[in-house]
C-alpha positions as a Markdown table, in Angstrom:
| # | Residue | x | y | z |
|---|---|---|---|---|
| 1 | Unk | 0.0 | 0.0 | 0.0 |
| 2 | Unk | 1.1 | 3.3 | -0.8 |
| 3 | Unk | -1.3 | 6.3 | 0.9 |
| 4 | Unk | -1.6 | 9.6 | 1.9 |
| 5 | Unk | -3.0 | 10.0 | 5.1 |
| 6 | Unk | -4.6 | 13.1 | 7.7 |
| 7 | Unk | -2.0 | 11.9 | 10.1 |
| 8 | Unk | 1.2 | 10.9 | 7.4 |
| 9 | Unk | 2.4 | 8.9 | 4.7 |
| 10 | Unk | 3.2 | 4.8 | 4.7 |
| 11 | Unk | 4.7 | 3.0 | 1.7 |
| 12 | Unk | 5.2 | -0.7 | 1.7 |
| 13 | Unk | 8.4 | -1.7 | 0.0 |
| 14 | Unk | 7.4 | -4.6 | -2.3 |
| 15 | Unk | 4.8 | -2.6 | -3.8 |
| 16 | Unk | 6.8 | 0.6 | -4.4 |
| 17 | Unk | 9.8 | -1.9 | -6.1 |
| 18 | Unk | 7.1 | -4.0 | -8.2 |
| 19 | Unk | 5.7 | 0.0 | -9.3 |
| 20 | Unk | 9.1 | 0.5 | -10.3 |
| 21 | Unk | 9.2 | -2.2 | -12.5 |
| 22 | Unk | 6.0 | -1.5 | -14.0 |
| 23 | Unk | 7.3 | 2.3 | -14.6 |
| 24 | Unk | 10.4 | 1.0 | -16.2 |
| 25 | Unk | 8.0 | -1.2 | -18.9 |
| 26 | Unk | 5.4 | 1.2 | -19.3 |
| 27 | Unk | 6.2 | 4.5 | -18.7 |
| 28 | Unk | 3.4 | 4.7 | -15.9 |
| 29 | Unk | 2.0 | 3.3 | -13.1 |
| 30 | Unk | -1.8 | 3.7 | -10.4 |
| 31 | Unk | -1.7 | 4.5 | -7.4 |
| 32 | Unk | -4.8 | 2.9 | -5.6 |
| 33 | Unk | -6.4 | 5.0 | -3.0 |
| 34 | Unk | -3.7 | 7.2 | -2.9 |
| 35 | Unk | -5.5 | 9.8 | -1.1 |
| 36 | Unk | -7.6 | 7.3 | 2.1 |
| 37 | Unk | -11.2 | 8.1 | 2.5 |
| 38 | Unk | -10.5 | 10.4 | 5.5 |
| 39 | Unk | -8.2 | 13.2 | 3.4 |
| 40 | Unk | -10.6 | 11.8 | 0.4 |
| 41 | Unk | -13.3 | 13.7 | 2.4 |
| 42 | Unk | -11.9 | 16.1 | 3.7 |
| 43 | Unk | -10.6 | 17.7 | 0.4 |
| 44 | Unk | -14.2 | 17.1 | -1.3 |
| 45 | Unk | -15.4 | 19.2 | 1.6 |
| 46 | Unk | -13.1 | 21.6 | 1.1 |
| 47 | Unk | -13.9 | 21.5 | -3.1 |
| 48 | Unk | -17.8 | 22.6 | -1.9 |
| 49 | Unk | -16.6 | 25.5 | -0.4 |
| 50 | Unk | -14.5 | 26.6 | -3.0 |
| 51 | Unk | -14.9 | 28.2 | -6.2 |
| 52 | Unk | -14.5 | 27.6 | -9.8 |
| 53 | Unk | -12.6 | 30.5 | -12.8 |
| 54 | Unk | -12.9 | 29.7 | -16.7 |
| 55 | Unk | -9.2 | 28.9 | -17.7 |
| 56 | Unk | -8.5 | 28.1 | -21.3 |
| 57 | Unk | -6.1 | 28.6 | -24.2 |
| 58 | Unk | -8.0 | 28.7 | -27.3 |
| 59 | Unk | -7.2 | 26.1 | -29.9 |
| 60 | Unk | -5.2 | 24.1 | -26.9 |
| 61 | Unk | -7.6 | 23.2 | -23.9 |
| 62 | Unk | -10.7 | 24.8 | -22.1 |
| 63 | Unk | -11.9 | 23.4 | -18.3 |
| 64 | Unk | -12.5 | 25.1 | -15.0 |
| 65 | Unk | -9.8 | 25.7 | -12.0 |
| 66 | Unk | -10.2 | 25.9 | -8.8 |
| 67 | Unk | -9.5 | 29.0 | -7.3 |
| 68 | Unk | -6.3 | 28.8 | -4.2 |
| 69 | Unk | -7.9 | 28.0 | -1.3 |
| 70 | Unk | -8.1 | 25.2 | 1.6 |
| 71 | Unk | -8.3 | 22.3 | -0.9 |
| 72 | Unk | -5.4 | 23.1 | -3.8 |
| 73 | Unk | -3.6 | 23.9 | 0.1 |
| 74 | Unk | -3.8 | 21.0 | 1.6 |
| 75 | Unk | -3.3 | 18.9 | -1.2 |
| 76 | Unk | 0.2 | 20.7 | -2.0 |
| 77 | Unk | 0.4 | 19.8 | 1.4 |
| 78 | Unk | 0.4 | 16.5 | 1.3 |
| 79 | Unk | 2.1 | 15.7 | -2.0 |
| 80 | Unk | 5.1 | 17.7 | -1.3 |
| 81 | Unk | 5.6 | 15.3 | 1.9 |
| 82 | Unk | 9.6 | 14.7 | 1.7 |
| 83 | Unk | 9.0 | 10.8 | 2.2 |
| 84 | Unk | 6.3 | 11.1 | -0.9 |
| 85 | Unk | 8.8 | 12.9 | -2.7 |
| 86 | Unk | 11.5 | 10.2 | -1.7 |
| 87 | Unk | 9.0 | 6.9 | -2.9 |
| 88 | Unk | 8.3 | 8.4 | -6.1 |
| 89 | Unk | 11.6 | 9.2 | -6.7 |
| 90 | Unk | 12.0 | 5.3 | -6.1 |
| 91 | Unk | 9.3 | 4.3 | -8.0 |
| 92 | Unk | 10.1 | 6.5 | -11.2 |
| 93 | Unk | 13.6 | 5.8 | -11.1 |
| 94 | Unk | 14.0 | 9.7 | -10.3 |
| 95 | Unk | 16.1 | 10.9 | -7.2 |
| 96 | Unk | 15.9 | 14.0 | -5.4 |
| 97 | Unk | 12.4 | 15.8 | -6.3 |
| 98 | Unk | 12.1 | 18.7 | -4.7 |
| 99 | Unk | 8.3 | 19.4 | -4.9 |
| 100 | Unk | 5.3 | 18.7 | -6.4 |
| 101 | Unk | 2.8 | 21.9 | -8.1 |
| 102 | Unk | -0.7 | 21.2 | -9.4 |
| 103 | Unk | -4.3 | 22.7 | -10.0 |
| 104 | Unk | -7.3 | 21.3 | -9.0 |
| 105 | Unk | -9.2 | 21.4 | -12.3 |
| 106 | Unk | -12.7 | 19.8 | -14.0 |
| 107 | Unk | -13.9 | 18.8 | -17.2 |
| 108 | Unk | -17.6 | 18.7 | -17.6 |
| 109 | Unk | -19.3 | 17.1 | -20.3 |
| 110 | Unk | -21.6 | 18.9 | -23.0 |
| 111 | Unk | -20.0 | 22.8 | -22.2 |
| 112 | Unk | -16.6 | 22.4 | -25.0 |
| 113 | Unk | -14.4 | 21.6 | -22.3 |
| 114 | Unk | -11.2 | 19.8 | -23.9 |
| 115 | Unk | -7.6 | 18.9 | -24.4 |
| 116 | Unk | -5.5 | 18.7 | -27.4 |
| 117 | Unk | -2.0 | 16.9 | -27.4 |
| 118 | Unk | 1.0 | 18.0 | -25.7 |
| 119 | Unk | 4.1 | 16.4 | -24.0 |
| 120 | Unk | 4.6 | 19.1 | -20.7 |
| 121 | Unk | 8.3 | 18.5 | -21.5 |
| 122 | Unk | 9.1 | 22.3 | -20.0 |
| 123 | Unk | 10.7 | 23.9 | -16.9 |
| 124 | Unk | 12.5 | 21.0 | -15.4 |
| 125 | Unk | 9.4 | 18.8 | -15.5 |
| 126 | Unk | 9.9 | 14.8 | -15.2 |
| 127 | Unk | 7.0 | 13.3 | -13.8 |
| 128 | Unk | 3.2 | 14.1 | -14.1 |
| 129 | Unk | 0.6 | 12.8 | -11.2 |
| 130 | Unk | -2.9 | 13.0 | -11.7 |
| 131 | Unk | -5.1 | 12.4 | -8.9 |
| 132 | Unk | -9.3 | 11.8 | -9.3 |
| 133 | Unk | -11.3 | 13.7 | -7.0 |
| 134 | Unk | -14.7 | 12.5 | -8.4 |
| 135 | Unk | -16.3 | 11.0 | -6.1 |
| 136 | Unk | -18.9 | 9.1 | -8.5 |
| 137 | Unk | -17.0 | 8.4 | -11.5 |
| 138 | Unk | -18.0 | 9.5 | -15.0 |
| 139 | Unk | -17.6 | 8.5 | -18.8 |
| 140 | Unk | -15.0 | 9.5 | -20.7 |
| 141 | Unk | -12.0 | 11.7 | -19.6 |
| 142 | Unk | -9.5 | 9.5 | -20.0 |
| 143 | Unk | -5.6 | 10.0 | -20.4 |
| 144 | Unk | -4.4 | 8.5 | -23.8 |
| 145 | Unk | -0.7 | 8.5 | -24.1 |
| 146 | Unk | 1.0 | 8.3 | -27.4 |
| 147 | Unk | 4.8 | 8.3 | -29.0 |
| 148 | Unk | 5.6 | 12.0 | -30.8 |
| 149 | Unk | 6.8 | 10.8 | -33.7 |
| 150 | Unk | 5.1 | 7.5 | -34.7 |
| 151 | Unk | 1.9 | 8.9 | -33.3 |
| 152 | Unk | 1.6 | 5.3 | -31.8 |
| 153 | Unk | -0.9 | 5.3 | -29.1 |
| 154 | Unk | 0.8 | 3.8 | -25.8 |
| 155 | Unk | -1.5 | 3.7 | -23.2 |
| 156 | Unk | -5.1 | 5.0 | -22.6 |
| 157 | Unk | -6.1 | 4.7 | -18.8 |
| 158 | Unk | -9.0 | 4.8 | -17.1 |
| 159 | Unk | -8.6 | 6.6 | -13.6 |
| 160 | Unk | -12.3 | 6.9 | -11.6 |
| 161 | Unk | -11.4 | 5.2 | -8.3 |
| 162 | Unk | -11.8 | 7.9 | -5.4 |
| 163 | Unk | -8.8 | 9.0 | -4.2 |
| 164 | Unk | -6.7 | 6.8 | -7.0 |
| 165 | Unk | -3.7 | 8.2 | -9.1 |
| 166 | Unk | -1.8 | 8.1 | -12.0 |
| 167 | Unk | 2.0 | 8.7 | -12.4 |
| 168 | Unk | 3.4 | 8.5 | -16.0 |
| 169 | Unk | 6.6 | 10.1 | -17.7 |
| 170 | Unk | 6.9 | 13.7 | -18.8 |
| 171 | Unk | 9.5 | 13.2 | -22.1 |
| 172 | Unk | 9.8 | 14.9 | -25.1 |
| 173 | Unk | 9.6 | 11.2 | -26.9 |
| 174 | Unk | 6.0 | 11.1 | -25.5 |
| 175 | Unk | 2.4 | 13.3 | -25.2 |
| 176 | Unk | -0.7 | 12.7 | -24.0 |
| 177 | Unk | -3.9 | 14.6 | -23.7 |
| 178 | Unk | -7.4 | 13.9 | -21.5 |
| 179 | Unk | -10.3 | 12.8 | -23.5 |
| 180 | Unk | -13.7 | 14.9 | -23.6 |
| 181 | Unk | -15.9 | 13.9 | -20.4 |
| 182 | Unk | -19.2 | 12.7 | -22.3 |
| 183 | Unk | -21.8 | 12.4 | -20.1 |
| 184 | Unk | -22.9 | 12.1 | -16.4 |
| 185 | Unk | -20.4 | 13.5 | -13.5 |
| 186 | Unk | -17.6 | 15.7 | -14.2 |
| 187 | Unk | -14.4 | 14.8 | -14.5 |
| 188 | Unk | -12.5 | 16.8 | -11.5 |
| 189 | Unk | -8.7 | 15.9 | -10.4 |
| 190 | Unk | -5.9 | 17.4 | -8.8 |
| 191 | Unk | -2.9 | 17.0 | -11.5 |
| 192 | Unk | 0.6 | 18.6 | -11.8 |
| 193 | Unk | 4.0 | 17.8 | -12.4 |
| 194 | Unk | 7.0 | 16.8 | -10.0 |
| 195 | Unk | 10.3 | 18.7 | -10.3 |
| 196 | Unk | 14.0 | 18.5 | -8.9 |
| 197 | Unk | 15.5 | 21.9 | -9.5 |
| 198 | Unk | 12.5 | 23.9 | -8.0 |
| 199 | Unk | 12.6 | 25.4 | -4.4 |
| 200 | Unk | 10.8 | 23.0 | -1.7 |
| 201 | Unk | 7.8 | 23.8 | -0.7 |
| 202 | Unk | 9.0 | 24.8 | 2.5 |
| 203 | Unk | 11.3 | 27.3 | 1.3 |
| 204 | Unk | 8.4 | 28.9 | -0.8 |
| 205 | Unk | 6.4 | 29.4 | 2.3 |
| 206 | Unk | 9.3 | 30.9 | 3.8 |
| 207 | Unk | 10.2 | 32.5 | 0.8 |
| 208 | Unk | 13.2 | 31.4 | 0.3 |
| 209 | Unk | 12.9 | 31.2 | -3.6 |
């Protein structure tokens, strides 16, 4: 088991070495219940109270952000735990991140909201982590990897458990994009990237950066 919890973080060892194995073949792994049903409920709590801003880039992607507040907080709080740092490192084959930065976003069926191909390959950027924050599940919205220049399609991955995630590798060799969410519940998740030559969390609170 490998979980975020309210009161820390535990990682067995078997499964973050047979995740390793599985990153090294394919580029990306789940995370089961990542998030357990406590901090699950506590961040959907924190999600009602919050609210959401049109962000797009035309011709590129359209969804809705969540505006910083107690949610986006606590999950950078939590993912940018040094011994979460540490076991991705170990699962991706990746030493020494230094944070993790995301955005809470959603898709919702029917209203244009889409994606369009891309690799994130930018600023330092190794590994991606997506984490689903619907708590029903919905149709569609899946991530679809593919190779840049053969266009071969690598993966497409279904990712509706609550509180499960998704790591995969940021390369130029690859891109991906998020399917259209088609109908039903939206798509909401907390996704971002994690990086080694960015300042710590800690030192951006303190700003030290």
């Amino acid at each position: 088991m490998i979980q975020l919890r309210r009161d820390g973080f535990v990682a067995d060892r078997e499964e973050v070495e047979r995740l390793r194995t599985q990153f090294e073949n394919s580029n990306w792994v789940r995370l089961p219940g990542l998030l357990d049903p406590q901090l699950f409920s506590l961040v959907l709590s924190c999600i009602e109270r919050s609210r959401w801003r049109d962000h797009k880039q035309p011709g590129f992607f359209s969804e809705y952000t969540l505006e910083t507040g107690a949610a986006a907080e606590l999950l950078h709080f939590v993912t940018n735990a040094p011994k979460f740092l540490a076991t991705v490192g170990d699962i991706t084959g990746f030493s020494a991140f230094t944070c993790f930065r995301g955005r809470v976003y959603r898709m919702e069926p029917n209203i244009g909201h889409t994606d369009n191909w891309h690799s994130d390959a930018i600023d330092g950027r190794l590994v991606a982590m997506s984490i689903n924050l619907a708590p029903r599940g919905y149709q569609g919205g899946l991530l679809q990897v593919r190779e840049t220049k053969s266009h071969r399609m690598v993966a497409e991955i279904t990712n509706i458990g609550p509180g499960d995630a998704i790591l995969f590798r940021v390369s130029t060799d690859f891109e991906h994009l998020v399917t259209d969410v088609l109908t039903g519940e939206p798509k909401t998740a907390f996704a971002g990237w994690f990086h080694r030559d960015a300042p710590s969390l800690r030192m951006r609170l303190r700003g030290e950066h």
